[in-house]
FITI-793869 format. One record per atom (N, C-alpha, C): x, y, z. Coordinates in steps of 0.2 Angstrom, whole numbers, plus 2048, in hexadecimal, padded with zeros to 3 digits. Example, Ala and Ser with C-alpha at 12.3 -4.5 7.8 and 13.67 -1.06 7.14 Angstrom:
BEGIN
R   c1   c2   c3
R  842  7E4  827
R  83E  7EA  827
R  842  7F0  827
R  840  7F5  823
R  844  7FB  824
R  840  800  827
//
This chain:
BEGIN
R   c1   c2   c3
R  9FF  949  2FE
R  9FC  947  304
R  A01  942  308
R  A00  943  30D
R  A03  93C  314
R  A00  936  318
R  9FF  931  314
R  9FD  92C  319
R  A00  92A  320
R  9FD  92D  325
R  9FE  92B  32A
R  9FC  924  32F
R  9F7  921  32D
R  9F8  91E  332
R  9FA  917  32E
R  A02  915  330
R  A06  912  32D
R  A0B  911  332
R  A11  90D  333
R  A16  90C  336
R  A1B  912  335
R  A1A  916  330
R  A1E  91C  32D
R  A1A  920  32A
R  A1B  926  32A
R  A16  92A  323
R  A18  928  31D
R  A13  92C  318
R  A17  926  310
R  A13  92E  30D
R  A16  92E  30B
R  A15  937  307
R  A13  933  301
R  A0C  938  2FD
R  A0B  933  2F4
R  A06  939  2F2
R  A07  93A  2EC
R  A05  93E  2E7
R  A01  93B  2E5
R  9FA  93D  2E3
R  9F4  93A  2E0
R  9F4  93F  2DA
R  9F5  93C  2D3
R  9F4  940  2CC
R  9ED  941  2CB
R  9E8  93D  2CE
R  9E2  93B  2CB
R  9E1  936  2C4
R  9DB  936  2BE
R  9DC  932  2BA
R  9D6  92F  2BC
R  9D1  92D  2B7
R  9CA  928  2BA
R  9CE  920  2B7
R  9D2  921  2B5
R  9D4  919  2B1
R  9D6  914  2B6
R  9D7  911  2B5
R  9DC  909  2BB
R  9E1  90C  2BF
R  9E1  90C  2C6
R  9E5  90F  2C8
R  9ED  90C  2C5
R  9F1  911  2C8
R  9FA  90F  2C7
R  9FE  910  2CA
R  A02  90D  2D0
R  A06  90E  2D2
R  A0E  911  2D2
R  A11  914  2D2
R  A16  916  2D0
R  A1D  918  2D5
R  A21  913  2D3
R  A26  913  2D8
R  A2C  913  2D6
R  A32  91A  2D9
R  A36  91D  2D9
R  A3B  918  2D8
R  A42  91B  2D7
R  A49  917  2D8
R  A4C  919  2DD
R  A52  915  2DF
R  A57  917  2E5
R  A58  920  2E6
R  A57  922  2EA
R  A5A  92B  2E8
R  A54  92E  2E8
R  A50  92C  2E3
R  A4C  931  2E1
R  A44  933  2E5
R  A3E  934  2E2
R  A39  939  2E7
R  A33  935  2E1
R  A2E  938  2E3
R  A29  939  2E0
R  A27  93D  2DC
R  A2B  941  2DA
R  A2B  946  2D5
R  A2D  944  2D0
R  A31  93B  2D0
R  A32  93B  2C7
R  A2C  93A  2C4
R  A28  937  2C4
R  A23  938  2C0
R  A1C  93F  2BF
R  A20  944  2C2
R  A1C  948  2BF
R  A1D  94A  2B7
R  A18  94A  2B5
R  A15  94B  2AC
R  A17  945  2AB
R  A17  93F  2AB
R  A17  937  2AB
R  A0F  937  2A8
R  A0D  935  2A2
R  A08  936  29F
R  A05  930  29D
R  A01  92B  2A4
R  9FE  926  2A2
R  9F7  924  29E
R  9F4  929  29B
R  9F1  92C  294
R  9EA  928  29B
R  9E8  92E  2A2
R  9E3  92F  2A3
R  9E4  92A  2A9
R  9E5  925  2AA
R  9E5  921  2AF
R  9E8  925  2B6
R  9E4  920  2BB
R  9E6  924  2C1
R  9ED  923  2C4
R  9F1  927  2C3
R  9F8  927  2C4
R  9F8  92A  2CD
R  9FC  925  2D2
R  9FC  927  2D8
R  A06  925  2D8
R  A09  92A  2DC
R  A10  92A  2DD
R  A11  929  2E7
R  A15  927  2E5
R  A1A  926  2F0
R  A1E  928  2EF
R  A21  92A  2F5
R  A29  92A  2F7
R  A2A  924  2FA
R  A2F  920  2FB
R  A30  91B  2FC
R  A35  91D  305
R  A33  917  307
R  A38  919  30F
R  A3D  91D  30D
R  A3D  91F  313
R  A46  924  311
R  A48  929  30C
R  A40  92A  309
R  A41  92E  301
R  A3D  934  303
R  A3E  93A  2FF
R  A3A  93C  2FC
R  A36  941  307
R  A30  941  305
R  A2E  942  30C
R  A2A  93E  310
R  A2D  937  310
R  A2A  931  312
R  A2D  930  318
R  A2B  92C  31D
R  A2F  929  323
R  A38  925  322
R  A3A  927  326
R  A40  921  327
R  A3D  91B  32B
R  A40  917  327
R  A3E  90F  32A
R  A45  909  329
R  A45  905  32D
R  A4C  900  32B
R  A47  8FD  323
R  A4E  8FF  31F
R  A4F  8FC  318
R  A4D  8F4  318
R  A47  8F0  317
R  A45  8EA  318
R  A3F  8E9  311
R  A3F  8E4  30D
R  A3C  8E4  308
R  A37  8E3  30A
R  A32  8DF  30E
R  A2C  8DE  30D
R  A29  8E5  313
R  A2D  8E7  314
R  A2B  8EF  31A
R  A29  8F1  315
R  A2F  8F3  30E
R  A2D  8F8  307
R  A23  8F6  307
R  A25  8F0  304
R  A22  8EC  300
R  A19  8EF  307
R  A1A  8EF  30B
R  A14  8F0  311
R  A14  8F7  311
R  A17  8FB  311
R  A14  901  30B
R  A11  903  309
R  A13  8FF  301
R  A0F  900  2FC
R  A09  8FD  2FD
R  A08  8F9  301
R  A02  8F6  302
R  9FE  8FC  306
R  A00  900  30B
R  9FD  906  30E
R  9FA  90B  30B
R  9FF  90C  304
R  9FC  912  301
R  9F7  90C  2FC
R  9F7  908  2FA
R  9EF  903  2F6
R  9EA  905  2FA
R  9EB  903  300
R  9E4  904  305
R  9E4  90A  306
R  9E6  90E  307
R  9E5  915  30B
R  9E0  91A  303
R  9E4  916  2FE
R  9DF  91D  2F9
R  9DD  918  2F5
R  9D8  913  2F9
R  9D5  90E  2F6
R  9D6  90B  2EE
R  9DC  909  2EC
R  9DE  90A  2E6
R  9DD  901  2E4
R  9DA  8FD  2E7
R  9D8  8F6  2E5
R  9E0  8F2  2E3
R  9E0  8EF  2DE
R  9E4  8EB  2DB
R  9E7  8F1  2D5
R  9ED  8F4  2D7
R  9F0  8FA  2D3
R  9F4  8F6  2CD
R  9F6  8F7  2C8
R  9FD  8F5  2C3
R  A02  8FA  2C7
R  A08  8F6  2C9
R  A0E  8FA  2CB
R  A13  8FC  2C5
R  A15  900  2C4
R  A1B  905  2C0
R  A21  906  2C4
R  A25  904  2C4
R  A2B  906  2C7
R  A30  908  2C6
R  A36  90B  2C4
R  A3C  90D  2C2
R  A41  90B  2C7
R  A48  906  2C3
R  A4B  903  2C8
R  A4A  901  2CF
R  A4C  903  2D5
R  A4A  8FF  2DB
R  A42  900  2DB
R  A40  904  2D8
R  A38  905  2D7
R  A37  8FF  2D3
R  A3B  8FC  2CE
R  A38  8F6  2CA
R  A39  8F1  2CE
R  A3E  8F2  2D0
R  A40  8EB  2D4
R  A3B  8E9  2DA
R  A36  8EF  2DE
R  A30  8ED  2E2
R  A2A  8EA  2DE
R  A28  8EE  2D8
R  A25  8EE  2D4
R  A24  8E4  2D2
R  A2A  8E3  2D1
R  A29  8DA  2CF
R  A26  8D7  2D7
R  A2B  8D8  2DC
R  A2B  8D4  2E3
R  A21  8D7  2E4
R  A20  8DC  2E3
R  A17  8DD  2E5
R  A15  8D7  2E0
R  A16  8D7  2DB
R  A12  8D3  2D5
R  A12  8CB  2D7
R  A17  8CC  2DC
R  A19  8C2  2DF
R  A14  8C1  2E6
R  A14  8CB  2E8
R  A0F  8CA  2F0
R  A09  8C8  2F0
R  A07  8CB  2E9
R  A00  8CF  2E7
R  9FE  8C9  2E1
R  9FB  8C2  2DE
R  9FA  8C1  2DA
R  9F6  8C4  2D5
R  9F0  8C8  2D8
R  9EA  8CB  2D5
R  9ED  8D2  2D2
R  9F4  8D2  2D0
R  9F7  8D9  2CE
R  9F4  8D9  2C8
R  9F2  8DE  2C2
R  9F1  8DE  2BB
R  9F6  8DE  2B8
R  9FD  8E2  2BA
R  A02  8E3  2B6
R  A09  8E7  2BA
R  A0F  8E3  2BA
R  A14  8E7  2BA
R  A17  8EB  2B6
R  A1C  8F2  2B5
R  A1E  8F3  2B1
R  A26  8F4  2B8
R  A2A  8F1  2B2
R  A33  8F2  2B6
R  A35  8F6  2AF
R  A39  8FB  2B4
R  A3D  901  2B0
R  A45  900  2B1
R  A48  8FA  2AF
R  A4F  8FB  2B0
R  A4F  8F9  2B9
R  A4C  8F4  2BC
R  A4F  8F2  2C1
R  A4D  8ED  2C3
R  A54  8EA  2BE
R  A57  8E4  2BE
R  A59  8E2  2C1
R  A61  8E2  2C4
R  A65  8E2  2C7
R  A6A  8E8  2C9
R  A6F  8E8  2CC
R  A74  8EC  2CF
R  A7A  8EC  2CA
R  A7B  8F0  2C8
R  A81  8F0  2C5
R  A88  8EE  2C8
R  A87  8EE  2CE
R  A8B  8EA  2D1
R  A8A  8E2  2D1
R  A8D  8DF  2CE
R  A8A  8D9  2CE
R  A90  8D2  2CF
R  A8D  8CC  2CB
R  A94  8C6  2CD
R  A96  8C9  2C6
R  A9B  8C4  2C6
R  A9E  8C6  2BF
R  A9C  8C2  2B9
R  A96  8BD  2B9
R  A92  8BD  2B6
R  A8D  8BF  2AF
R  A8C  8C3  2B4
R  A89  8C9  2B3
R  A8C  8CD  2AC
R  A91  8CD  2AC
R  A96  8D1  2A7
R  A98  8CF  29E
R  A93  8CB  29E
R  A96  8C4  298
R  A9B  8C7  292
R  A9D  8C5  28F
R  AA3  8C8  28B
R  AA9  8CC  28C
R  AAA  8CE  293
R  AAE  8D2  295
R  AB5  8D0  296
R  AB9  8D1  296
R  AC0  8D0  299
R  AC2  8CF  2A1
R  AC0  8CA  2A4
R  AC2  8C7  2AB
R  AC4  8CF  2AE
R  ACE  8CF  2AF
R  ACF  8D5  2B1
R  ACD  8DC  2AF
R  ACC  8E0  2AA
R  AC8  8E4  2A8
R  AC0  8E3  2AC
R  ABC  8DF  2AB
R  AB7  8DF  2AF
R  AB9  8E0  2B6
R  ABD  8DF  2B9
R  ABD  8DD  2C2
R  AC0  8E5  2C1
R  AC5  8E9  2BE
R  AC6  8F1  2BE
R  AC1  8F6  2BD
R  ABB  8F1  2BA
R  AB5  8F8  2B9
R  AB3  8F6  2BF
R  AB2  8F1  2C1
R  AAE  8ED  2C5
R  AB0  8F4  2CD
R  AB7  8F2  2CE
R  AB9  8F7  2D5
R  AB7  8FE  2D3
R  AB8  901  2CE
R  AB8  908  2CD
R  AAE  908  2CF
R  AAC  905  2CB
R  AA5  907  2CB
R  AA2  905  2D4
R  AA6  902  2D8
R  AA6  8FF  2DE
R  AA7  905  2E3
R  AAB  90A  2E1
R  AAD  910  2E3
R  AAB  915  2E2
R  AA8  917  2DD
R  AA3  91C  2DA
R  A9D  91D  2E1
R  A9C  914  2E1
R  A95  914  2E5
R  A96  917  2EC
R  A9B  913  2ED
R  A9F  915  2F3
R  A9E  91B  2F3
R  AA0  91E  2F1
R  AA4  927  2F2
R  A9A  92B  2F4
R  A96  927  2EF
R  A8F  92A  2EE
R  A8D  928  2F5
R  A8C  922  2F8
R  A8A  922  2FD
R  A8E  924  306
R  A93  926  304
R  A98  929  309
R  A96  930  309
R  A94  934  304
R  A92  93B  302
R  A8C  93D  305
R  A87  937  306
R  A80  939  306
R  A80  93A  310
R  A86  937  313
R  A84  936  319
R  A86  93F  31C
R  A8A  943  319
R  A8B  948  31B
R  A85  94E  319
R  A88  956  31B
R  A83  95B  318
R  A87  95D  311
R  A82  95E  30F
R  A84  95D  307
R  A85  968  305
R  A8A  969  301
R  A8D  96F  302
R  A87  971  2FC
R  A87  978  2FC
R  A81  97C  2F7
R  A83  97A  2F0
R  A88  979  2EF
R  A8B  978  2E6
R  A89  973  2E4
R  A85  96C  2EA
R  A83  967  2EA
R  A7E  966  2EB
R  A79  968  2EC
R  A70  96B  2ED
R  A6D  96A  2E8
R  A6F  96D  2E1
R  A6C  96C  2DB
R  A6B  967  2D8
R  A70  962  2D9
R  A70  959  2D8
R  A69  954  2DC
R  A66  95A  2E0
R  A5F  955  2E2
R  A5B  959  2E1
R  A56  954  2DF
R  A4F  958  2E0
R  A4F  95B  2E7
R  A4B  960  2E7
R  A49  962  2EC
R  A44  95D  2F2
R  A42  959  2EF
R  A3E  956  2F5
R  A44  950  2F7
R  A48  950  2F6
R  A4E  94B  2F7
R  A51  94F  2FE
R  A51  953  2FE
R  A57  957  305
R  A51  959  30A
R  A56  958  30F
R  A53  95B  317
R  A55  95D  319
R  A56  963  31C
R  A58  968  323
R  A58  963  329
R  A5E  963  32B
R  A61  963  332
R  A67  965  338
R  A62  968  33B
R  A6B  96C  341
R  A6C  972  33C
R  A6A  973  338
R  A6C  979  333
R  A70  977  32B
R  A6F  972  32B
R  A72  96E  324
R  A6D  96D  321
R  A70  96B  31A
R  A6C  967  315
R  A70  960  312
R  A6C  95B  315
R  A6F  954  313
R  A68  951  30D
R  A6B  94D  30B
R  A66  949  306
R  A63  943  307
R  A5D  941  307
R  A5C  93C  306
R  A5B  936  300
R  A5C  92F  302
R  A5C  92B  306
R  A63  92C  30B
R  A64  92B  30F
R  A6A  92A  314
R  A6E  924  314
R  A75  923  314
R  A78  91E  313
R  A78  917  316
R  A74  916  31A
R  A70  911  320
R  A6E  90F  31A
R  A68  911  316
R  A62  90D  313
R  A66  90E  30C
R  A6B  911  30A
R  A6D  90F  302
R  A73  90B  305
R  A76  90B  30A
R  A79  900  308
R  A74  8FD  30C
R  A6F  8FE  310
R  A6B  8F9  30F
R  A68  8F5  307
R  A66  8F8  306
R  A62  8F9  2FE
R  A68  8F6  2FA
R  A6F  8F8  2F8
R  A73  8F7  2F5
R  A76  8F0  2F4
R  A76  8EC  2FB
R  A7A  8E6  2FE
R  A74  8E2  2FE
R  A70  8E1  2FD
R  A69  8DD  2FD
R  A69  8D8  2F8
R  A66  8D4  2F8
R  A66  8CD  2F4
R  A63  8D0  2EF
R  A5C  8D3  2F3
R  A54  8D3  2EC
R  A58  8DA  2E8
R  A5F  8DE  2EC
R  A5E  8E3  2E5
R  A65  8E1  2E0
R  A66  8DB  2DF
R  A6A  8D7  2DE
R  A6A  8D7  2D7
R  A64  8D3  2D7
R  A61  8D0  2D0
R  A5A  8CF  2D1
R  A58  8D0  2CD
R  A4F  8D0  2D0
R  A4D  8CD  2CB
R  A51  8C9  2C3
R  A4F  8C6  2BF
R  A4B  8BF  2C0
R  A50  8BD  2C5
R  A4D  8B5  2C5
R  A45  8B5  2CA
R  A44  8BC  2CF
R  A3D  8BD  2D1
R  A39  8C1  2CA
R  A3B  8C2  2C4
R  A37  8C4  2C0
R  A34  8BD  2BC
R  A39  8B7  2BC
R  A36  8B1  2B9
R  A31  8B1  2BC
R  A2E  8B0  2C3
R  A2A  8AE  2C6
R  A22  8B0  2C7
R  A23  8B8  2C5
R  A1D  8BD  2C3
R  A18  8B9  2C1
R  A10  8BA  2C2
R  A0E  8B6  2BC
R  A07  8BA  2B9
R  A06  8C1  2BC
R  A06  8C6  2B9
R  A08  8C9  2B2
R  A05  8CF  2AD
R  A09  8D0  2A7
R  A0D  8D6  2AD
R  A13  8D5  2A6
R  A18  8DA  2AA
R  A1C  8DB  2A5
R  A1D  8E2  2A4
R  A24  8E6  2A1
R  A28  8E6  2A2
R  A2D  8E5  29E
R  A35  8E7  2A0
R  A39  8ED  29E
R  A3B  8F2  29D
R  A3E  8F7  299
R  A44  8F9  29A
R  A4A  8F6  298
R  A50  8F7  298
R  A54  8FC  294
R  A59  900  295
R  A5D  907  291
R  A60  902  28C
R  A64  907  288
R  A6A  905  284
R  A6F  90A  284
R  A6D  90E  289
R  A74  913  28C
R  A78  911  292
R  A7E  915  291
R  A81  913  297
R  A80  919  29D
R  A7E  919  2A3
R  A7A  91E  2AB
R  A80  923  2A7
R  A7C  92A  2A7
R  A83  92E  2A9
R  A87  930  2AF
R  A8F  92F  2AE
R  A91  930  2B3
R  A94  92B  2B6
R  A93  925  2B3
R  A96  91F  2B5
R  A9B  91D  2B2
R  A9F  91A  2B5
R  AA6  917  2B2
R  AA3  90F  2AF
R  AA8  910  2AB
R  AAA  909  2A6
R  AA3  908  2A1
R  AA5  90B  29C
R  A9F  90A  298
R  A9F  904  295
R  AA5  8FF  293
R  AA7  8F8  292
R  AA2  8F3  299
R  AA3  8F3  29E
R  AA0  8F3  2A4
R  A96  8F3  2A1
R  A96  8F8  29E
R  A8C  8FA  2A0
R  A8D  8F7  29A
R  A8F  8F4  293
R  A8D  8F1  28E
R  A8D  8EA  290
R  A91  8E7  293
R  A90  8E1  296
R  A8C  8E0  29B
R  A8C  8E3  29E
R  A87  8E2  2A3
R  A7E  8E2  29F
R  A7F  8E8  299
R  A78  8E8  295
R  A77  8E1  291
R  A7D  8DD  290
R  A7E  8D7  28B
R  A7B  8D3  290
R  A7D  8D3  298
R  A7C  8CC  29D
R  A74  8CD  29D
R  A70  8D2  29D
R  A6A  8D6  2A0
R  A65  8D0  29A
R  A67  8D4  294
R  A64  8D0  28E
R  A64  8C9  28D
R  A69  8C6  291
R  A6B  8BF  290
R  A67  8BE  294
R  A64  8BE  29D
R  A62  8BB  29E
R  A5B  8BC  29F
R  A58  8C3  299
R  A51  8C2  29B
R  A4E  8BF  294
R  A52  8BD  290
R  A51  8B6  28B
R  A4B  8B2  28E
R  A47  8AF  28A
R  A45  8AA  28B
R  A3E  8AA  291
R  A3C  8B2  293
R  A37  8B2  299
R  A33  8B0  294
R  A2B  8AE  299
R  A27  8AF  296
R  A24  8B1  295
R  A1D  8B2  291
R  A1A  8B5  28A
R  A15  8BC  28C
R  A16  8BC  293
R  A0F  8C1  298
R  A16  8C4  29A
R  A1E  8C5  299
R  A22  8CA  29B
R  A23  8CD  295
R  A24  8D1  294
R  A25  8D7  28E
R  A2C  8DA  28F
R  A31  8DA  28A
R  A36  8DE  28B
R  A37  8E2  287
R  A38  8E9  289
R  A38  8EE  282
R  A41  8F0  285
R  A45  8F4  281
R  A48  8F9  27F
R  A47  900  281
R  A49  906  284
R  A4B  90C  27F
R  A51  90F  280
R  A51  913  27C
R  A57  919  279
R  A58  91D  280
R  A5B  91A  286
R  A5D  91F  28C
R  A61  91A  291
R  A63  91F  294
R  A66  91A  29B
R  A62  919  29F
R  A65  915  2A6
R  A61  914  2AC
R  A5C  91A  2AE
R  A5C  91F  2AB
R  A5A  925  2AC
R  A53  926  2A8
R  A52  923  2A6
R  A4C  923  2A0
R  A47  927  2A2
R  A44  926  2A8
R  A3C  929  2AB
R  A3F  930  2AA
R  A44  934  2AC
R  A46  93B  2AB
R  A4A  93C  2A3
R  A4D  939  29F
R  A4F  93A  29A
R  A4A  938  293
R  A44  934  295
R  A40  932  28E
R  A3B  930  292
R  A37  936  295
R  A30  935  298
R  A29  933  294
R  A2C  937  28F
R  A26  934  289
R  A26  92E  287
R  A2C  92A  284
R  A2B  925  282
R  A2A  920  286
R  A2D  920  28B
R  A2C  919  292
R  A26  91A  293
R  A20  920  294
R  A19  920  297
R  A18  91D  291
R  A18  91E  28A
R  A17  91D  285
R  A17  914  283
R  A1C  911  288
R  A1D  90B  289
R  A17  907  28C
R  A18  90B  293
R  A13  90A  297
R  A0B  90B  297
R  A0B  90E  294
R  A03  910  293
R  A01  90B  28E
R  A05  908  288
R  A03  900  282
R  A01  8FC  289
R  A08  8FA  28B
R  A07  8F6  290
R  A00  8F5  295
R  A01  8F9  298
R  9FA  8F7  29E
R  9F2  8F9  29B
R  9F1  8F5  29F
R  9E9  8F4  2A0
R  9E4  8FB  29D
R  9E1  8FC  298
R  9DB  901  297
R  9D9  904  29D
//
């Protein structure tokens, strides 16, 4: 369905389920379609495309715009006080509702922590120089992805999206998000680090972090410290944040569906 009366349309799958509604919210790139077969064992699982995503409106990239939004599709399919699910920049809204919203039951963050661009901080054990040569290359990678995304993308390159990712125009196929909103979203403070707005939650809230490295990405020394800095600083949360592990990369909701819902479903509310 399309919620329209809204500053943009917001396009949102409703799974049904008589249980506590669920929120469910995508990552950078991606649609509403990752969580199909996402098996919240009966709860009412409801899915969005996110601005710019999927077949949702374009809007200027602005976190409390996102964030008003989600608040549209809550009211629209009278969904009360929902637990949000997120995956990456879906995790990363997922916490900032939880700080909008105190009456939340529960967050669950999927790996959207921080930017793997980061200071060099972030990197703990690493080798100064070595760290600053992954650092350019993985700087360039993005670069290349988001320079790509602004043209029509050739048919050998089609396959790489989901289908609700691309749109017809002038006789092309380009994909969304469009370059505008992935360095808006990229260069952002809140997609920065979202750890230190995760102290602040006072909600229960999950965290579920990979032990792999993204495929496709340079510097595997690079994502091992980066995974050393992650765990260093979510040391020490309090006793209502949860942090689990699993066996996958950043990719997890599409490589270990079962086990992450299997995460999520202990987690949240009956």
């Amino acid at each position: 369905m399309t919620i329209t009366d809204h500053e943009i349309p917001l396009a949102v799958r409703d799974h049904g389920g008589d249980g506590r509604p669920v929120l469910l919210l995508h990552g950078l790139g991606g649609t509403l379609d990752a969580w199909d077969g996402f098996d919240l064992g009966g709860r009412r699982a409801v899915a969005m495309d996110l601005r710019g995503h999927g077949r949702s409106g374009d809007g200027p990239w602005a976190w409390e715009r996102v964030l008003d939004d989600v608040e549209a599709v809550v009211r629209s399919l009278d969904l009360g006080e929902p637990a949000i699910v997120g995956h990456s920049l879906g995790g990363m809204l997922a916490v900032q509702w939880a700080l909008r919203r105190p009456g939340c039951p529960g967050v669950v963050n999927l790996d959207g922590l921080r930017s793997a661009e980061n200071d060099p901080g972030a990197y703990p054990g690493m080798d100064p120089a070595a760290r600053d040569e992954e650092l350019a290359k993985l700087k360039a990678v993005f670069d290349a992805q988001a320079a790509a995304m602004g043209g029509p993308l050739p048919a050998e390159a089609r396959a790489m999206f989901p289908a609700r990712a691309l749109v017809e125009r002038d006789g092309e196929t380009y994909a969304r998000p469009g370059p505008e909103l992935l360095t808006a979203v990229r260069y952002a403070p809140e997609f920065r680090d979202t750890i230190p707005l995760l102290r602040r939650v006072a909600c229960p809230a999950l965290v579920v972090i990979p032990t792999q490295d993204p495929p496709g990405m340079p510097g595997g020394e690079l994502m091992a410290a980066f995974r050393r800095g992650v765990r260093r600083d979510l040391a020490g949360l309090p006793p209502h944040i949860r942090v689990e592990e699993v066996d996958a990369s950043h990719n997890m909701v599409a490589e270990r569906p079962d086990a992450v819902a299997a995460l999520v479903r202990d987690f949240l509310p009956a």
